[in-house]
C-alpha positions, -999 to +999 in steps of 0.1 A: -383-219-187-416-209-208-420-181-226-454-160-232-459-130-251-467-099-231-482-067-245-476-039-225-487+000-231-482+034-221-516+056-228-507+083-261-501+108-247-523+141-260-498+164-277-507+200-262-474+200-242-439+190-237-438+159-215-442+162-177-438+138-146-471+121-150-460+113-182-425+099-175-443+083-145-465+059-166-439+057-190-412+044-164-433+021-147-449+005-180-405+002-194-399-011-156-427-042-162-414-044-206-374-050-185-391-074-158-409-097-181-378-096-206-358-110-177-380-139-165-379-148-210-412-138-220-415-119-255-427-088-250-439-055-270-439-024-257-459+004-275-459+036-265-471+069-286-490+101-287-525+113-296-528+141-320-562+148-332-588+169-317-606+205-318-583+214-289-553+203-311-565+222-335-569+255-320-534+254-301-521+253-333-540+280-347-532+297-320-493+297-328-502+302-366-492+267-377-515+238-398-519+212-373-498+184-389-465+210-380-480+215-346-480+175-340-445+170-354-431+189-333-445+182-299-446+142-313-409+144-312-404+163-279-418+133-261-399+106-285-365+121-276-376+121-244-380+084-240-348+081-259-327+100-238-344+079-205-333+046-227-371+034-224-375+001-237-402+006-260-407-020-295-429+010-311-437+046-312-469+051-331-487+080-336-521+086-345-516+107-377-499+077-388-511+064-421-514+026-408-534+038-379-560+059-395-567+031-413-571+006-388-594+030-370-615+031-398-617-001-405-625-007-366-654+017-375-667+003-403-670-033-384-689-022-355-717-005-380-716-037-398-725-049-365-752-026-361-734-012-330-734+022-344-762+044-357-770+078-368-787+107-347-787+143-336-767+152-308-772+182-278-753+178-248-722+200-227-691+194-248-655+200-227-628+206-252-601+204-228-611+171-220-626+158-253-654+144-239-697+150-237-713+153-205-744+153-192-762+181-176-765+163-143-728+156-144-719+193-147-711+217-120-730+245-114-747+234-148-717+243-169-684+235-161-669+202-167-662+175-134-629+166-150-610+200-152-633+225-142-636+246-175-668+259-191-682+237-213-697+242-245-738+233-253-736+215-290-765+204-309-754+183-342-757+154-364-738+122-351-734+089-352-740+071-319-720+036-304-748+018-286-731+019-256-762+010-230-762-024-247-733-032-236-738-026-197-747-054-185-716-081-200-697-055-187-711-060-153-704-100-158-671-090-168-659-074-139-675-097-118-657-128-134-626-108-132-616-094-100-582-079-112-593-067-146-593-033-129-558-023-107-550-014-081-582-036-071-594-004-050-605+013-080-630-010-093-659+001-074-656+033-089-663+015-125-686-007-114-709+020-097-706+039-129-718+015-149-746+006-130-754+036-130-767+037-164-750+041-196-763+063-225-751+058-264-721+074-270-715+097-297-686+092-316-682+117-344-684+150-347-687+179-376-680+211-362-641+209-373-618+189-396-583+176-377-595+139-372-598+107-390-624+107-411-654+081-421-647+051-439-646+053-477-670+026-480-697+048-460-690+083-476-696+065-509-727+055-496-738+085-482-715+121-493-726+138-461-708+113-439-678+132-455-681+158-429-679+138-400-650+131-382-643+102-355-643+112-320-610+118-308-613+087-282-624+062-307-594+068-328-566+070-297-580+034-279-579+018-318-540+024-312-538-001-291-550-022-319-533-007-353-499-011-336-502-048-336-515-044-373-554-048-371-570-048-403-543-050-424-519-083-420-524-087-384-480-090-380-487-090-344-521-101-335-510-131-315-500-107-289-533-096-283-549-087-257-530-066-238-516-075-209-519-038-188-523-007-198-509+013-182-529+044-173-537+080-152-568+079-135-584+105-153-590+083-182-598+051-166-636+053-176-625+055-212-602+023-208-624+005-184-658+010-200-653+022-235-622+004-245-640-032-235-672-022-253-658-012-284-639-049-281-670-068-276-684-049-307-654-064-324-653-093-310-618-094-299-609-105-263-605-081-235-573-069-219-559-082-187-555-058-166-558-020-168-537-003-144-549+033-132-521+053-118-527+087-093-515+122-098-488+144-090-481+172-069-450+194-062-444+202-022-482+195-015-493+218-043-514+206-076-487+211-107-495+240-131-478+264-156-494+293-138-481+292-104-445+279-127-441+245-102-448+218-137-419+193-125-395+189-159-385+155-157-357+158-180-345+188-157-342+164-124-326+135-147-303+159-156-295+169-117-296+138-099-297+107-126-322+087-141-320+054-122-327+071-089-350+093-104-365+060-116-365+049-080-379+078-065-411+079-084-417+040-080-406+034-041-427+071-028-461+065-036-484+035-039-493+025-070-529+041-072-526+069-049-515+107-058-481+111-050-462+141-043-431+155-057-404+175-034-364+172-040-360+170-002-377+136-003-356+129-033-329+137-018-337+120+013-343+087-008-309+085-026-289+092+006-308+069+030-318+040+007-295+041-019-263+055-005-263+041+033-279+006+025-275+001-011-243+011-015-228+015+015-236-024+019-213-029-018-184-007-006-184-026+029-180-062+008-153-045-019-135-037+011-135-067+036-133-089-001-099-073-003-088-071+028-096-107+042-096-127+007-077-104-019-108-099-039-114-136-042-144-154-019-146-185-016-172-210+006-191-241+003-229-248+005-222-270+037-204-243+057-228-212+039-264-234+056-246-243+092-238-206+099-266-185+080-295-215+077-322-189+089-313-160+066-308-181+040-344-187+045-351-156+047-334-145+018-359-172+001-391-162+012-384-122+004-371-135-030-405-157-037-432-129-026-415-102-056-429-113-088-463-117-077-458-080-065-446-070-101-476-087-120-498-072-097-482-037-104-471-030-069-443-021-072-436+004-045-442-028-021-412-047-046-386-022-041-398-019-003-398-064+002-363-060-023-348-038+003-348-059+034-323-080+018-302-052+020-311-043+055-304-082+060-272-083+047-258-046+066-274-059+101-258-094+098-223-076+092-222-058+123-240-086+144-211-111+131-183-086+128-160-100+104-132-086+114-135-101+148-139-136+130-113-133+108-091-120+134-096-146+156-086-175+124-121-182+114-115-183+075-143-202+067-173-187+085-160-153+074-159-162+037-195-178+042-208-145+054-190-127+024-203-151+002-231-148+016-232-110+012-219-112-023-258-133-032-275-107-017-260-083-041-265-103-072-295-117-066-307-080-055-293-067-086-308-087-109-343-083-090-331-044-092-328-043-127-364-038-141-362-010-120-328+002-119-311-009-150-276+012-152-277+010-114-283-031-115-257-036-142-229-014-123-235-037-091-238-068-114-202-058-132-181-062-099-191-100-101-187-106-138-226-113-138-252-102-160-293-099-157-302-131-181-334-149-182-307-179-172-294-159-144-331-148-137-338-186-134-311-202-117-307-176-090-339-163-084-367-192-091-342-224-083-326-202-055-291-212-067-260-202-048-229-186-055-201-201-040-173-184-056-171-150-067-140-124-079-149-090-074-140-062-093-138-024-076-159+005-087-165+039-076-191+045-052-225+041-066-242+067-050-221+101-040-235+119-009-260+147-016-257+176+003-276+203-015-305+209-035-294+205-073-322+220-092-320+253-072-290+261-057-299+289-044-281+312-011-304+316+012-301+349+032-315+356+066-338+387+068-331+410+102-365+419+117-378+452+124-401+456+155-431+471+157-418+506+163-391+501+130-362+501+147-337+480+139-337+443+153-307+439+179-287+398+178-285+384+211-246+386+215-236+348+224-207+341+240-179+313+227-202+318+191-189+299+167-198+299+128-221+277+103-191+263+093-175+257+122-209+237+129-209+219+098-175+206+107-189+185+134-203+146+116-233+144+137-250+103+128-280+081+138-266+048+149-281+016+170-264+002+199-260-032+194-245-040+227-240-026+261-217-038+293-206-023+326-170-008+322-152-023+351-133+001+380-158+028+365-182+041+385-202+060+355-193+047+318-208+020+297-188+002+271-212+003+241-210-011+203-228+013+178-234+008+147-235+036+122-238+019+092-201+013+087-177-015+082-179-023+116-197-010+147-175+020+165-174+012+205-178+041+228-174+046+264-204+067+280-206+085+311-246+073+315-240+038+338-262+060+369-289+063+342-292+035+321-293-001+326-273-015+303-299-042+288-322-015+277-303+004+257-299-030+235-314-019+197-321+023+209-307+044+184-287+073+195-267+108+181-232+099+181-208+129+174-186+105+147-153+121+142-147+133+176-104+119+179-104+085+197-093+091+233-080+062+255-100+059+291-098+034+315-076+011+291-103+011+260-106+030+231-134+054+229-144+060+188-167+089+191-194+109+216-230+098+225-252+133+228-274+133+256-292+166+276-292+167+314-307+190+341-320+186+378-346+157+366-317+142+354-300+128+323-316+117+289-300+106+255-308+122+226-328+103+204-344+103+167-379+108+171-389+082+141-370+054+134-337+067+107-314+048+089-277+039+105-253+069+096-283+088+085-265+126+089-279+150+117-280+185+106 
């Protein structure tokens, strides 16, 4: 095993508002890569922060009658106890009031004007204090409001210094030419690219019409006293973070961990990351990151988030509801990295059910059980017996195993969790095509014990590939085999595709409890009686045998696939079918459809099965529930999901 150092960061985040779920979004995924790297035995740091300086910080906190160091303090600390509570990972919370910073930034000044880089001018352009930033009247809409966020921007005209920027255009062309996935996900590098040949102008990179920033270099004020007035552009001193953390300009603690490995950012500021951040580098002459990674926005049930319309999604508030780990999951596994994603607890919901209960969990409770009940808790095969029965999954198992950390590095990891999955689905359809019970009933010890065994690596080795992502979840599963997520582990399991031969399992309670209800909002919903055109009142159709809501909601209505079908012999119209409803074993059913259905096509069709109908006995087998179907004088037809659901997904 080598080890390399990895420097990972979150952006710092701008302190005009408690945290949201952009925020925990980059924050999570940026922890999720720290836990990953930390598990194949690479030294990482992991620096996360805020940004804190700016005329906008400085008004909000005139605004609420407070000197904007008090302002900072307190919103600083909202989003540290934040990541505490989450348990993120981080090595180092800086913030840019900090002294160490301010005078790394400084210094970071002061070398790129020994380098000529920066100059003084006058300044008269469209300046957006929302965003921070300059634009140019051709960039503007309707000649006044910003592109960014839409408000009015403000036409300054004032002494500055100037970053000679345009100089810098074309080894930033060569740059992203000779590095392909400087820029991910790789779709966004076009963008940057088109910018920048576009044309850059000098930036300007101080300002005077206001105080809260760092200001000039001593060594320049001395030489000149009206530099004194002038402050550093709010994005100059938030990317020299990056830089101060690992202790630029003073004794360089950390240096050898530059450059970065990703940053991790929102789109919205890629320009300052992609183009800035590697110009103000060169100027320095310190090596460019590796990869910046530009994340998409959020919405809430299809709508843009704001305070306004009172939809901002809390992420502490959903932690609180439904857990962190599958909150963790949720926002990783529903949208691709790159893309906008949207935010609705129905799809939350949705996710922990589906994914985490039925395959996830469902797939550990189905081993606990068989464990005890065919081997008292204690599994035990050999490698020869293991690759005779399962050589093609086993196979499997490898390939799925191998394509995951090249997902990771490249910051997909929406396809991870989706690739890490199918060794679930693996493991639950190889259950109820083998059927245990049937083996072990008929005396075949060993080739049950190598598909529990079997089993019993899927889990571990899932876990421990779950962890980065999962980690209270990962260590639960992990705890029922006496295992833990160790570089070791990480290497003998994952990379040398080691197996276990002989586990003891431990029971725990279900991992994932069944969700029936919105959390955040439990709210009663009452039905509304129509009035008709004329206002009088709206008469109910009077139905007859009508039975309640929760008479209805008595009735366990699943998805499930039929695995196999036969002819029922001496009956004329039933089927003898095994369904499998994502349970220890597949329930058989006897259906009245043998004038409709050949029993070869039904092979793999999922079907509603009415699942806790009483068993009834006909024609000397046991029926274990009801298949729905519909029928009229075309005929008879099964009633069928219309997209493909998971086994034992609940119809309600």
């Amino acid at each position: 095993m080598t080890s390399n150092k990895i420097y990972l960061t979150t952006p710092i985040y701008y302190v005009n508002d408690i945290p949201h779920i952009g925020h925990a979004y980059t924050t999570i995924i940026t922890d999720t890569l720290a836990r990953f790297y930390r598990l194949r035995g690479d030294e990482v740091f992991f620096l996360t922060g805020t940004d804190e300086h700016g005329q906008k910080i400085e008004q909000s906190a005139h605004k609420k009658g407070k000197e904007p160091k008090a302002y900072v303090d307190e919103i600083a600390m909202k989003f540290k106890d934040l990541w505490d509570k989450f348990n993120i990972s981080y090595d180092c919370f800086i913030r840019t009031t900090d002294t160490y910073h301010i005078q790394s930034a400084q210094k970071a000044f002061l070398a790129m004007f020994n380098q000529n880089d920066i100059y003084k001018g006058e300044y008269e352009g469209n300046y957006c204090i929302s965003c921070e930033s300059f634009f140019a009247k051709s960039q503007l809409v309707e000649s006044k409001f910003c592109p960014d966020c839409g408000k009015e921007t403000t036409l300054l005209k004032e002494e500055s210094y100037f970053f000679r920027l345009s100089s810098y255009q074309k080894r930033l062309l060569e740059w992203y030419e000779a590095h392909p996935d400087f820029i991910l996900p790789k779709s966004r590098r076009n963008e940057v690219i088109r910018f920048v040949e576009a044309g850059l102008e000098d930036l300007s990179i101080t300002r005077t019409g206001f105080e809260w920033g760092v200001k000039m270099p001593q060594e320049l004020i001395a030489k000149d006293s009206h530099n004194a007035k002038h402050i550093m552009y709010v994005w100059l001193d938030a990317l020299v973070n990056y830089l101060s953390a690992l202790g630029y300009g003073d004794k360089g603690e950390r240096m050898d961990f530059w450059p970065a490995s990703y940053h991790l950012v929102g789109k919205d500021i890629l320009r300052f990351h992609a183009i800035y951040w590697p110009a103000f580098l060169m100027s320095l002459g310190l090596p460019i990151p590796k990869h910046i990674a530009a994340h998409g926005w959020w919405t809430k049930d299809g709508r843009k988030m704001s305070k306004s319309i009172g939809n901002v999604v809390n992420p502490a508030e959903v932690v609180s509801a439904y857990g962190m780990d599958t909150f963790r999951y949720f926002v990783m596994r529903e949208v691709p990295f790159g893309q906008d994603g949207d935010f609705s607890q129905k799809a939350l919901i949705e996710r922990i059910n589906a994914d985490l209960g039925n395959d996830l969990g469902n797939l550990l409770n189905r081993l606990l059980g068989m464990a005890q009940k065919y081997a008292q808790s204690h599994i035990v095969s050999d490698e020869a017996t293991l690759k005779e029965c399962f050589s093609a999954e086993l196979e499997q198992l490898k390939r799925i195993l191998d394509s995951l950390e090249i997902l990771m590095k490249e910051v997909q990891i929406h396809r991870y969790l989706e690739e890490l999955w199918k060794i679930f689905t693996l493991a639950n359809a190889l259950i109820a095509k083998t059927q245990p019970w049937q083996l072990h009933k008929e005396g075949k010890i060993k080739e049950t014990n190598a598909l529990l065994i079997l089993v019993a690596n899927v889990l571990v080795k899932g876990a421990i590939m779950l962890l980065p992502c999962m980690p209270e979840i990962a260590q639960k599963i992990l705890s029922v085999f006496d295992k833990q997520a160790t570089p070791q582990n990480y290497y003998d399991l994952i990379i040398s595709h080691h197996w276990l031969l002989e586990v003891k399992l431990n029971p725990i309670p279900a991992l994932f409890p069944k969700i029936e209800k919105n959390l955040l909002e439990e709210v009663e919903i009452r039905s509304e009686i129509p009035q008709s055109s004329e206002n009088k009142a709206f008469e109910p159709l009077v139905v007859a045998d009508a039975i309640s809501k929760e008479d209805f909601m008595k009735l366990q209505i699943r998805v499930g696939s039929i695995m196999s079908a036969e002819i029922l012999p001496k009956s004329d119209k039933l089927l003898k079918l095994q369904v499998d409803l994502g349970e220890e074993r597949p329930r058989q059913i006897l259906a009245g459809i043998k004038a409709f259905y050949e029993p070869q096509n039904l092979i793999g069709k999922q079907v509603c099965v009415l699942a806790n109908l009483k068993p009834a006995k006909l024609m000397g087998e046991w029926s274990e529930g009801m298949i729905l179907a519909c029928k009229d004088e075309a005929g008879l037809s099964l009633i069928v999901p219309q997209s493909q659901k998971k086994n034992g997904s609940p119809i309600s």
